[in-house]
C-alpha positions as CSV (number, residue, x, y, z in Angstrom):
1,X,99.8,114.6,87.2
2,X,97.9,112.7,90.0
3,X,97.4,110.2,88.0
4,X,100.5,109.4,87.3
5,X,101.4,108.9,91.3
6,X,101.4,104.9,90.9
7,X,101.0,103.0,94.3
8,X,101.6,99.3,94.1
9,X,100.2,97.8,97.3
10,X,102.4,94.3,97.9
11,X,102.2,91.4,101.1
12,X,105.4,90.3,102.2
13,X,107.5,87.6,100.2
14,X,105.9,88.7,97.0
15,X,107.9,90.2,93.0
16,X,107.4,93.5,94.9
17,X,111.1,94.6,94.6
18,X,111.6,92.8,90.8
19,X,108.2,95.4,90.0
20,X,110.3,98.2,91.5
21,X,112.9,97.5,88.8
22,X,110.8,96.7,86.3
23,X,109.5,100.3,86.7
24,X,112.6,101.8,87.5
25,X,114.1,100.5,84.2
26,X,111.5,103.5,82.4
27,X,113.1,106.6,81.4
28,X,110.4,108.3,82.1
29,X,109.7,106.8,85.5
30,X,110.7,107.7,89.2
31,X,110.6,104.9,91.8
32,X,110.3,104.6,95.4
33,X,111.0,101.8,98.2
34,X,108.9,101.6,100.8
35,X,108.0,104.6,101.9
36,X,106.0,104.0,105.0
37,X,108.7,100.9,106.4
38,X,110.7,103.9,109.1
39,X,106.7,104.7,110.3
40,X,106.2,101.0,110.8
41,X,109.2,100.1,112.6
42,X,108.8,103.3,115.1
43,X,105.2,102.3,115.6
44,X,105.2,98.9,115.6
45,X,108.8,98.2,117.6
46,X,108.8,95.3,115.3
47,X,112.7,93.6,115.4
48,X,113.2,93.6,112.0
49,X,116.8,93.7,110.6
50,X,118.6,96.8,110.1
51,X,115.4,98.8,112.4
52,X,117.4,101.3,113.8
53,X,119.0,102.1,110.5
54,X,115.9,102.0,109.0
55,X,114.6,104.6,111.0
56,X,117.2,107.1,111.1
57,X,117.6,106.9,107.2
58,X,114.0,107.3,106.1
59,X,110.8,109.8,107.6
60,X,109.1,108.1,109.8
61,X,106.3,110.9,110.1
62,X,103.8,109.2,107.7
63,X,101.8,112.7,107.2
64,X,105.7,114.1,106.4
65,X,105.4,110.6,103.7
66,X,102.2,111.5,102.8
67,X,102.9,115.3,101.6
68,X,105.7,114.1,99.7
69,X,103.9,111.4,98.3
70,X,101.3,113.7,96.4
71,X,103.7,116.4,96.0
72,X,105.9,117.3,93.0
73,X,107.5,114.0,91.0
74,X,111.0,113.8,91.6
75,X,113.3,114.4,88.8
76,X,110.3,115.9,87.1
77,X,109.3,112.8,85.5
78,X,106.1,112.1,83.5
79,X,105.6,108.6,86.7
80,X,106.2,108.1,90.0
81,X,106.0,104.4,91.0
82,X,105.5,103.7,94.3
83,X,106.1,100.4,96.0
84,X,104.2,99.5,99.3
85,X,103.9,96.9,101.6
86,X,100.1,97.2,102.6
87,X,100.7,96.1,106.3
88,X,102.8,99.4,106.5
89,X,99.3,101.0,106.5
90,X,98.5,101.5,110.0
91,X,95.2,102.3,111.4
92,X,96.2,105.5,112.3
93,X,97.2,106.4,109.0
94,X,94.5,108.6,107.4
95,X,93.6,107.8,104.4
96,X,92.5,110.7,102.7
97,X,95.6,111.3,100.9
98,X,95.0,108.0,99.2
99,X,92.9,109.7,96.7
100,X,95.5,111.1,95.4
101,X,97.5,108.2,94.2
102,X,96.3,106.0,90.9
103,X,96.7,102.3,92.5
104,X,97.5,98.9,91.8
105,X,97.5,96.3,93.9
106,X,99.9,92.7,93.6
107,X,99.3,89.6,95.2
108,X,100.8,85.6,95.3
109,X,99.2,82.7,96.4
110,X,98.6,82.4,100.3
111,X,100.2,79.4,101.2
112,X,103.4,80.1,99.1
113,X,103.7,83.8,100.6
114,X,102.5,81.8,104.4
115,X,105.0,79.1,104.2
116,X,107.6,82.2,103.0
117,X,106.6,84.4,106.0
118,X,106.9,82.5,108.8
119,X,110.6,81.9,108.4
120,X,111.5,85.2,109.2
121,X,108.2,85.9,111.3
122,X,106.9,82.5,113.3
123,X,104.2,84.4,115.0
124,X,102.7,86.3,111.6
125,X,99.0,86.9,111.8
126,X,96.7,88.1,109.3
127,X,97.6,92.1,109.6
128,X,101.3,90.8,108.5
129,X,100.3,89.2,105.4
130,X,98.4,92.4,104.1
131,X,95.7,90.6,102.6
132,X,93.0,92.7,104.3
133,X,94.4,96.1,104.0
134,X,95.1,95.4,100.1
135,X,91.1,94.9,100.4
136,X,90.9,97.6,102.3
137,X,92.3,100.6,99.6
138,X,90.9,98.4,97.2
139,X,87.6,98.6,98.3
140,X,88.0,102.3,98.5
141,X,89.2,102.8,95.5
142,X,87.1,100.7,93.7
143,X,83.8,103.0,94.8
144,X,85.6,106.4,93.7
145,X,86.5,105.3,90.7
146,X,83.8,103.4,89.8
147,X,85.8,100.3,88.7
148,X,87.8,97.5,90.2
149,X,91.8,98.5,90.1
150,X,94.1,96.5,88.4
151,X,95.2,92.9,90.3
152,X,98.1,91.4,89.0
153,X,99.0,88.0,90.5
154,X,102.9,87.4,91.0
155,X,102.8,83.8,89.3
156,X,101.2,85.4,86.1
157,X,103.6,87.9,86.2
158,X,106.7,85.5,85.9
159,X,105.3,83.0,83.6
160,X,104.2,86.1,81.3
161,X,106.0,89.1,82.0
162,X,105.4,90.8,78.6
163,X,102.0,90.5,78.4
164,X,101.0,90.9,81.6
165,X,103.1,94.0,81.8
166,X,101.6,95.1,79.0
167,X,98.1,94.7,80.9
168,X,99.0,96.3,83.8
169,X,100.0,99.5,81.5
170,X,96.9,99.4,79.8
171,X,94.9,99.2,83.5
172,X,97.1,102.5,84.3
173,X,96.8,104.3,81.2
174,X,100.5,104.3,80.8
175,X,102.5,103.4,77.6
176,X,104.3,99.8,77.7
177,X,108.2,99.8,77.4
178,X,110.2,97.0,76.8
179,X,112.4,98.6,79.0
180,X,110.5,96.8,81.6
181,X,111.4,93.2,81.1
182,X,115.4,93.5,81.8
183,X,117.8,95.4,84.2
184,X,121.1,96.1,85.3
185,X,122.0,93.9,88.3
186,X,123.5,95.4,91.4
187,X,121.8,98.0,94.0
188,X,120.3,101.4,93.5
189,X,120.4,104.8,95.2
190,X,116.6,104.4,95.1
191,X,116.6,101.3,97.5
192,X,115.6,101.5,101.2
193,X,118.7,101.3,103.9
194,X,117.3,97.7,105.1
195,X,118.3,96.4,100.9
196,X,121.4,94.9,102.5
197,X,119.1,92.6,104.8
198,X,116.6,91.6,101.7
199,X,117.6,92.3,98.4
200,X,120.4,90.0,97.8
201,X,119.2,88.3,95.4
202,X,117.1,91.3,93.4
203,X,120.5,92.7,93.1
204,X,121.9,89.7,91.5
205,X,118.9,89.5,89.2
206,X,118.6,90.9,85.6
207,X,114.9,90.0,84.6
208,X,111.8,88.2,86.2
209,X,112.9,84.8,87.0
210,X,111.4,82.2,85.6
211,X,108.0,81.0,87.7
212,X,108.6,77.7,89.7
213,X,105.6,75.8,91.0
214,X,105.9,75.6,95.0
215,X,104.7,72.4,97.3
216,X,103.7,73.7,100.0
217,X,102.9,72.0,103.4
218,X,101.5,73.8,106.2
219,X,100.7,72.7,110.2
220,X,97.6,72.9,111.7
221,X,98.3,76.3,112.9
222,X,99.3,77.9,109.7
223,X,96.9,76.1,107.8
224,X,93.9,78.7,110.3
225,X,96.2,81.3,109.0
226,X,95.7,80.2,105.4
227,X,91.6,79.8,105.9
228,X,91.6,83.3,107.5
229,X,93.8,84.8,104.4
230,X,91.9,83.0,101.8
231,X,88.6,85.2,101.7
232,X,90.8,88.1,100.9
233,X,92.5,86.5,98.8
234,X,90.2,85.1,96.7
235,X,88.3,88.3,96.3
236,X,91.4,89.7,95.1
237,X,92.1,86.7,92.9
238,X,89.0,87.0,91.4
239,X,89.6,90.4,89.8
240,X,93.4,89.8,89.0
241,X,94.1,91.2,85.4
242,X,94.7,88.5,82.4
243,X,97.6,88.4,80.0
Protein backbone atom coordinates (compact mmCIF):
# COMPACT_ATOMS: atom_id res chain seq x y z
CA UNK A 1 0.00 0.00 0.00
CA UNK A 2 3.04 2.46 0.34
CA UNK A 3 2.71 3.43 -2.76
CA UNK A 4 -0.38 4.63 -2.59
CA UNK A 5 0.64 7.20 0.42
CA UNK A 6 0.69 10.31 -2.12
CA UNK A 7 2.64 13.43 -0.79
CA UNK A 8 2.10 16.52 -2.80
CA UNK A 9 4.87 18.90 -1.80
CA UNK A 10 3.37 22.75 -2.59
CA UNK A 11 5.07 26.68 -1.89
CA UNK A 12 2.82 28.98 -0.51
CA UNK A 13 0.12 30.85 -2.72
CA UNK A 14 0.02 27.89 -5.07
CA UNK A 15 -3.67 25.36 -6.46
CA UNK A 16 -2.48 23.38 -3.38
CA UNK A 17 -5.93 23.40 -1.61
CA UNK A 18 -8.06 23.14 -5.20
CA UNK A 19 -5.53 19.64 -5.64
CA UNK A 20 -6.76 18.71 -2.12
CA UNK A 21 -10.33 18.70 -3.65
CA UNK A 22 -9.49 17.56 -6.70
CA UNK A 23 -8.32 14.32 -4.86
CA UNK A 24 -10.72 14.41 -2.22
CA UNK A 25 -13.53 14.26 -4.89
CA UNK A 26 -12.23 10.28 -5.49
CA UNK A 27 -14.15 7.61 -3.91
CA UNK A 28 -11.47 5.76 -3.38
CA UNK A 29 -9.27 8.49 -1.99
CA UNK A 30 -8.53 9.82 1.61
CA UNK A 31 -7.06 13.36 1.88
CA UNK A 32 -5.14 15.31 4.28
CA UNK A 33 -4.33 19.18 5.07
CA UNK A 34 -1.32 19.93 6.12
CA UNK A 35 -0.12 17.80 8.34
CA UNK A 36 3.14 19.20 9.54
CA UNK A 37 1.46 23.21 9.78
CA UNK A 38 0.89 22.62 14.20
CA UNK A 39 4.93 21.39 14.13
CA UNK A 40 5.79 24.57 12.24
CA UNK A 41 4.00 27.08 14.14
CA UNK A 42 5.32 25.49 17.62
CA UNK A 43 8.79 25.55 16.13
CA UNK A 44 8.94 28.40 14.23
CA UNK A 45 6.68 30.95 16.56
CA UNK A 46 5.71 32.20 13.26
CA UNK A 47 2.39 34.79 13.82
CA UNK A 48 0.32 33.23 11.49
CA UNK A 49 -3.46 33.56 11.80
CA UNK A 50 -5.37 31.27 13.87
CA UNK A 51 -1.61 29.83 15.52
CA UNK A 52 -2.81 28.96 18.75
CA UNK A 53 -5.81 27.20 17.26
CA UNK A 54 -3.73 25.63 15.02
CA UNK A 55 -1.67 24.10 17.43
CA UNK A 56 -4.00 22.79 19.90
CA UNK A 57 -6.22 21.25 17.05
CA UNK A 58 -3.50 19.34 15.11
CA UNK A 59 -0.13 17.10 16.45
CA UNK A 60 2.47 19.06 16.51
CA UNK A 61 4.99 16.12 17.33
CA UNK A 62 6.14 15.65 13.63
CA UNK A 63 7.63 11.89 14.53
CA UNK A 64 3.74 11.43 16.08
CA UNK A 65 2.86 12.99 12.04
CA UNK A 66 5.28 10.89 10.73
CA UNK A 67 3.91 7.31 12.20
CA UNK A 68 0.61 8.22 11.14
CA UNK A 69 1.69 9.25 7.97
CA UNK A 70 2.96 5.72 6.90
CA UNK A 71 0.57 3.96 8.98
CA UNK A 72 -2.75 2.38 8.05
CA UNK A 73 -4.97 4.55 5.35
CA UNK A 74 -7.84 6.06 6.96
CA UNK A 75 -11.22 4.86 6.00
CA UNK A 76 -9.38 1.93 4.54
CA UNK A 77 -9.12 3.40 1.21
CA UNK A 78 -7.19 2.09 -1.76
CA UNK A 79 -5.18 6.44 -1.59
CA UNK A 80 -4.16 8.58 0.76
CA UNK A 81 -3.38 12.10 -0.66
CA UNK A 82 -1.37 14.11 1.22
CA UNK A 83 -1.04 17.81 0.86
CA UNK A 84 2.22 19.65 2.14
CA UNK A 85 3.65 22.86 2.22
CA UNK A 86 7.42 22.00 1.71
CA UNK A 87 8.72 24.91 4.09
CA UNK A 88 6.83 22.84 6.86
CA UNK A 89 9.86 20.52 6.51
CA UNK A 90 12.20 21.55 9.09
CA UNK A 91 15.69 20.69 9.30
CA UNK A 92 15.13 18.70 12.14
CA UNK A 93 12.68 16.66 10.64
CA UNK A 94 14.26 13.29 9.71
CA UNK A 95 13.74 12.25 6.65
CA UNK A 96 13.79 8.68 6.62
CA UNK A 97 10.16 8.24 6.73
CA UNK A 98 10.03 9.99 3.40
CA UNK A 99 10.76 6.74 1.78
CA UNK A 100 7.77 5.65 2.57
CA UNK A 101 5.54 8.07 0.69
CA UNK A 102 5.12 7.90 -3.38
CA UNK A 103 5.63 11.90 -4.16
CA UNK A 104 4.69 14.57 -6.26
CA UNK A 105 5.73 17.81 -6.17
CA UNK A 106 3.61 21.32 -7.52
CA UNK A 107 5.02 24.41 -8.32
CA UNK A 108 3.86 28.19 -9.90
CA UNK A 109 5.85 30.69 -11.29
CA UNK A 110 8.20 32.65 -8.84
CA UNK A 111 7.32 36.06 -9.32
CA UNK A 112 3.48 35.41 -9.25
CA UNK A 113 3.83 33.12 -5.97
CA UNK A 114 6.70 36.29 -4.70
CA UNK A 115 4.45 39.14 -5.49
CA UNK A 116 1.53 36.74 -3.65
CA UNK A 117 3.70 36.07 -0.49
CA UNK A 118 4.82 39.10 0.51
CA UNK A 119 1.42 40.47 1.26
CA UNK A 120 0.88 38.37 4.07
CA UNK A 121 4.66 37.85 4.81
CA UNK A 122 6.88 41.27 3.95
CA UNK A 123 9.96 39.78 5.21
CA UNK A 124 9.71 36.14 3.20
CA UNK A 125 13.09 34.65 2.37
CA UNK A 126 13.91 31.76 0.29
CA UNK A 127 13.13 28.92 3.13
CA UNK A 128 9.32 30.44 2.96
CA UNK A 129 8.90 30.04 -0.62
CA UNK A 130 9.82 26.22 -0.51
CA UNK A 131 11.59 26.13 -3.58
CA UNK A 132 14.68 24.51 -2.09
CA UNK A 133 13.19 22.00 0.08
CA UNK A 134 10.82 20.88 -2.95
CA UNK A 135 14.54 20.22 -4.48
CA UNK A 136 15.49 18.86 -1.60
CA UNK A 137 12.85 15.51 -1.40
CA UNK A 138 13.08 15.68 -4.97
CA UNK A 139 16.54 15.12 -5.23
CA UNK A 140 16.12 12.33 -2.91
CA UNK A 141 13.68 10.82 -4.34
CA UNK A 142 14.72 11.04 -7.64
CA UNK A 143 18.08 8.79 -6.75
CA UNK A 144 15.87 5.95 -5.01
CA UNK A 145 13.74 5.65 -7.56
CA UNK A 146 15.74 5.99 -10.26
CA UNK A 147 13.60 8.56 -12.08
CA UNK A 148 12.63 12.23 -11.82
CA UNK A 149 9.01 12.49 -9.87
CA UNK A 150 6.25 13.93 -11.34
CA UNK A 151 6.30 18.13 -11.56
CA UNK A 152 3.16 19.62 -12.33
CA UNK A 153 3.18 23.42 -12.80
CA UNK A 154 -0.05 25.19 -11.37
CA UNK A 155 -0.65 27.37 -14.68
CA UNK A 156 -0.79 24.04 -16.70
CA UNK A 157 -2.92 22.70 -14.37
CA UNK A 158 -5.77 25.40 -14.75
CA UNK A 159 -5.50 25.95 -18.41
CA UNK A 160 -5.65 21.93 -18.77
CA UNK A 161 -7.00 20.37 -15.88
CA UNK A 162 -8.12 17.08 -17.70
CA UNK A 163 -5.23 16.29 -19.27
CA UNK A 164 -2.81 17.25 -17.02
CA UNK A 165 -4.75 15.38 -14.36
CA UNK A 166 -4.78 12.63 -16.37
CA UNK A 167 -0.74 12.92 -16.51
CA UNK A 168 -0.22 13.28 -13.13
CA UNK A 169 -2.25 9.79 -12.61
CA UNK A 170 -0.33 8.16 -15.11
CA UNK A 171 3.11 9.52 -13.17
CA UNK A 172 1.46 7.89 -9.96
CA UNK A 173 0.27 4.82 -11.31
CA UNK A 174 -3.26 5.63 -10.27
CA UNK A 175 -6.43 5.38 -12.38
CA UNK A 176 -7.82 8.93 -13.69
CA UNK A 177 -11.45 9.92 -12.49
CA UNK A 178 -13.45 12.50 -13.75
CA UNK A 179 -14.40 12.87 -10.49
CA UNK A 180 -11.51 15.07 -10.23
CA UNK A 181 -12.36 18.09 -12.27
CA UNK A 182 -15.61 19.34 -10.09
CA UNK A 183 -16.67 19.54 -6.39
CA UNK A 184 -19.15 20.50 -4.03
CA UNK A 185 -18.41 23.98 -2.63
CA UNK A 186 -18.38 24.66 1.03
CA UNK A 187 -15.79 23.32 3.85
CA UNK A 188 -14.77 19.87 4.77
CA UNK A 189 -14.15 17.95 7.98
CA UNK A 190 -10.90 17.06 6.31
CA UNK A 191 -9.64 20.79 6.32
CA UNK A 192 -7.09 22.15 8.83
CA UNK A 193 -8.51 24.58 11.86
CA UNK A 194 -6.64 27.71 10.15
CA UNK A 195 -9.42 26.98 6.72
CA UNK A 196 -11.31 29.92 8.19
CA UNK A 197 -8.15 32.26 7.75
CA UNK A 198 -7.34 30.87 4.03
CA UNK A 199 -9.81 28.96 2.31
CA UNK A 200 -12.49 31.45 1.61
CA UNK A 201 -12.46 31.31 -1.59
CA UNK A 202 -11.67 27.24 -2.14
CA UNK A 203 -14.89 26.91 -0.34
CA UNK A 204 -16.75 28.99 -2.68
CA UNK A 205 -15.12 27.13 -5.64
CA UNK A 206 -16.54 24.19 -7.58
CA UNK A 207 -13.77 23.40 -10.14
CA UNK A 208 -10.16 24.75 -11.17
CA UNK A 209 -10.66 28.29 -12.03
CA UNK A 210 -9.89 29.37 -15.14
CA UNK A 211 -5.85 30.39 -15.54
CA UNK A 212 -5.37 34.25 -15.73
CA UNK A 213 -2.03 35.59 -16.90
CA UNK A 214 -0.42 37.82 -13.94
CA UNK A 215 1.81 41.25 -14.47
CA UNK A 216 3.90 41.17 -12.06
CA UNK A 217 6.15 43.94 -10.81
CA UNK A 218 8.67 43.49 -8.25
CA UNK A 219 11.24 46.12 -6.24
CA UNK A 220 14.67 45.75 -6.12
CA UNK A 221 14.48 43.75 -3.06
CA UNK A 222 12.11 41.13 -4.20
CA UNK A 223 13.40 41.03 -7.44
CA UNK A 224 17.08 39.24 -5.26
CA UNK A 225 14.36 37.11 -3.92
CA UNK A 226 13.21 36.18 -7.37
CA UNK A 227 17.14 35.53 -8.71
CA UNK A 228 17.71 33.39 -5.53
CA UNK A 229 14.34 31.36 -6.21
CA UNK A 230 14.88 30.98 -9.82
CA UNK A 231 17.67 28.21 -9.92
CA UNK A 232 15.23 26.03 -8.04
CA UNK A 233 12.80 26.82 -9.93
CA UNK A 234 13.90 26.26 -13.07
CA UNK A 235 15.28 22.91 -12.25
CA UNK A 236 11.96 21.99 -11.25
CA UNK A 237 10.41 23.68 -14.27
CA UNK A 238 12.47 21.83 -16.36
CA UNK A 239 11.09 18.39 -15.41
CA UNK A 240 7.31 19.54 -14.94
CA UNK A 241 4.99 16.85 -16.62
CA UNK A 242 3.15 17.84 -20.06
CA UNK A 243 -0.47 17.54 -20.85
Amino acid sequence: MDTFRIAMWSGPRNISTAMLRSFGSRPDTAVTDEPLYAHYLKVTGVAHPGRAEVIAAHESDWRKVATWLTGPVPEDKAIWYQKHMAHHLLPMIDRAWLDRLTHAFLIREPDEMIASLVKTYPGAGLADTGLSQQCEIFDRVADRIGRAPPVVLASDVLKNPRPMLEALCDSLDIPFLPAMLAWAPGPRATDGAWAPHWYAAVEASTGFDAHRPRHVELNAVLQGLLDECRPWYEKLYALRLRA
